[in-house]
C-alpha positions as MATLAB code, in Angstrom:
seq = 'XXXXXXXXXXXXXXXXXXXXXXXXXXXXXXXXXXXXXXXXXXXXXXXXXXXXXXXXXXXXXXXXXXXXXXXXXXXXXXXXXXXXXXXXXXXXXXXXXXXXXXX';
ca = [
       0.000    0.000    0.000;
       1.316    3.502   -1.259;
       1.938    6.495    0.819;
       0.670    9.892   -0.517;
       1.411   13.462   -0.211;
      -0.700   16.153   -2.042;
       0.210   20.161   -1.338;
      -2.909   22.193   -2.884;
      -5.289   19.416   -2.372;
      -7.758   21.670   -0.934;
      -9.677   22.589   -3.801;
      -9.167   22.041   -7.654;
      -7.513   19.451   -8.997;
      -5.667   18.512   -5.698;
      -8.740   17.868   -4.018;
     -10.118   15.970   -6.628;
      -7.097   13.668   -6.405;
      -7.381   13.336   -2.788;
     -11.319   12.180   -3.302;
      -9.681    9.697   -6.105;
      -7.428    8.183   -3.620;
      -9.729    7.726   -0.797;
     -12.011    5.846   -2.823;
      -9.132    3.154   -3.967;
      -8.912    0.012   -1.504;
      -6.912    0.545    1.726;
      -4.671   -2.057    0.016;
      -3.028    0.013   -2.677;
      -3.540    3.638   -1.448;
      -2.320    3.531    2.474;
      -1.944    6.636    4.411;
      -2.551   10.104    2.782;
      -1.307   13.483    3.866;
      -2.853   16.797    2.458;
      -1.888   20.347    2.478;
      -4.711   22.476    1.848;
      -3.955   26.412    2.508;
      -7.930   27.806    2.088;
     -11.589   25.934    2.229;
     -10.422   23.588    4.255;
     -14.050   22.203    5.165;
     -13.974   20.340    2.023;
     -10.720   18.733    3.018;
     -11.373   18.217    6.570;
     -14.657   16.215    5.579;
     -12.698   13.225    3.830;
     -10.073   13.607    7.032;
     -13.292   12.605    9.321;
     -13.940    9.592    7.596;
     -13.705    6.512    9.684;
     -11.001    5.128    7.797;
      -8.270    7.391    9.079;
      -6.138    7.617    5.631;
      -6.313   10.844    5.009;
      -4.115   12.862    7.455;
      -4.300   16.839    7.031;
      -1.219   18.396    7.118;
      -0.284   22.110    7.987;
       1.854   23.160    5.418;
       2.947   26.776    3.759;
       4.785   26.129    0.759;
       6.537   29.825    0.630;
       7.778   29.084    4.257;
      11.090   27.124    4.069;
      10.414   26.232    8.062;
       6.759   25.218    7.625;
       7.710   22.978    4.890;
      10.677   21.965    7.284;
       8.111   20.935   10.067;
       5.422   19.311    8.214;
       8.137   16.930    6.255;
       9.295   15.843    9.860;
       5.567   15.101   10.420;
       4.935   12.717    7.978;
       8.214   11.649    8.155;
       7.369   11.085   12.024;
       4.047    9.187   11.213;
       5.272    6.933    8.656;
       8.586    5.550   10.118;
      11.096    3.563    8.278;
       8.676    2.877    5.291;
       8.893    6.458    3.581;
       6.515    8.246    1.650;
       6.068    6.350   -1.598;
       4.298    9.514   -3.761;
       4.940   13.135   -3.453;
       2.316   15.406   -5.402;
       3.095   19.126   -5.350;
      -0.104   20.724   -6.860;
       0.354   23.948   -4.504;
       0.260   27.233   -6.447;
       1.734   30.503   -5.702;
       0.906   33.596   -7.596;
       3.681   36.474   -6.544;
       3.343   39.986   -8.955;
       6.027   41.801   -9.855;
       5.555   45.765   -8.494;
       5.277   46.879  -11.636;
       3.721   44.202  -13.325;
       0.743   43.909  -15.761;
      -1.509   43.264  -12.780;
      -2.593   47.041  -13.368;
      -3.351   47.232  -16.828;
];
């Protein structure tokens, strides 16, 4: 059973994935961590489900020491195994002062 980790899985395409995942058997998707930044509800509603495979992570991907601390977290709950898949859907959108952004 893989290991996931999806950053932007809390809406879009990330989250869609994540619902994908969840709905595989126990025995090929495992344990699931998810980084969602905004509408979390969505997100946290899979995380409640009995199973306990989806594991929400808090993770800011412009923060060197957030990404720091959440890779020692799942690094923490998985052990020797690993993480099998790493997904990095997270997008950041940073404008230039004097970008186009104002025409």
């Amino acid at each position: 059973m893989a290991s996931f980790l999806i950053t932007g899985a809390s809406r879009g395409f990330g989250l869609a994935l994540t619902r994908e995942l969840v709905s595989r058997p126990a025995s090929e998707v495992g344990h699931h961590y998810c980084h969602g930044a905004r509408r979390l509800p969505d997100l946290n509603k899979i995380a409640k489900r009995p199973s306990g495979r989806v594991v929400v992570v808090k993770l800011d991907v412009t923060d060197d020491a957030s990404v720091k601390k959440a890779a020692a977290e799942v690094e923490a709950k998985l052990g020797a195994k690993g993480l099998d898949v790493l997904i990095n859907n997270a997008g950041v959108c940073q404008y230039a002062p004097d970008s186009t952004n104002s025409m």
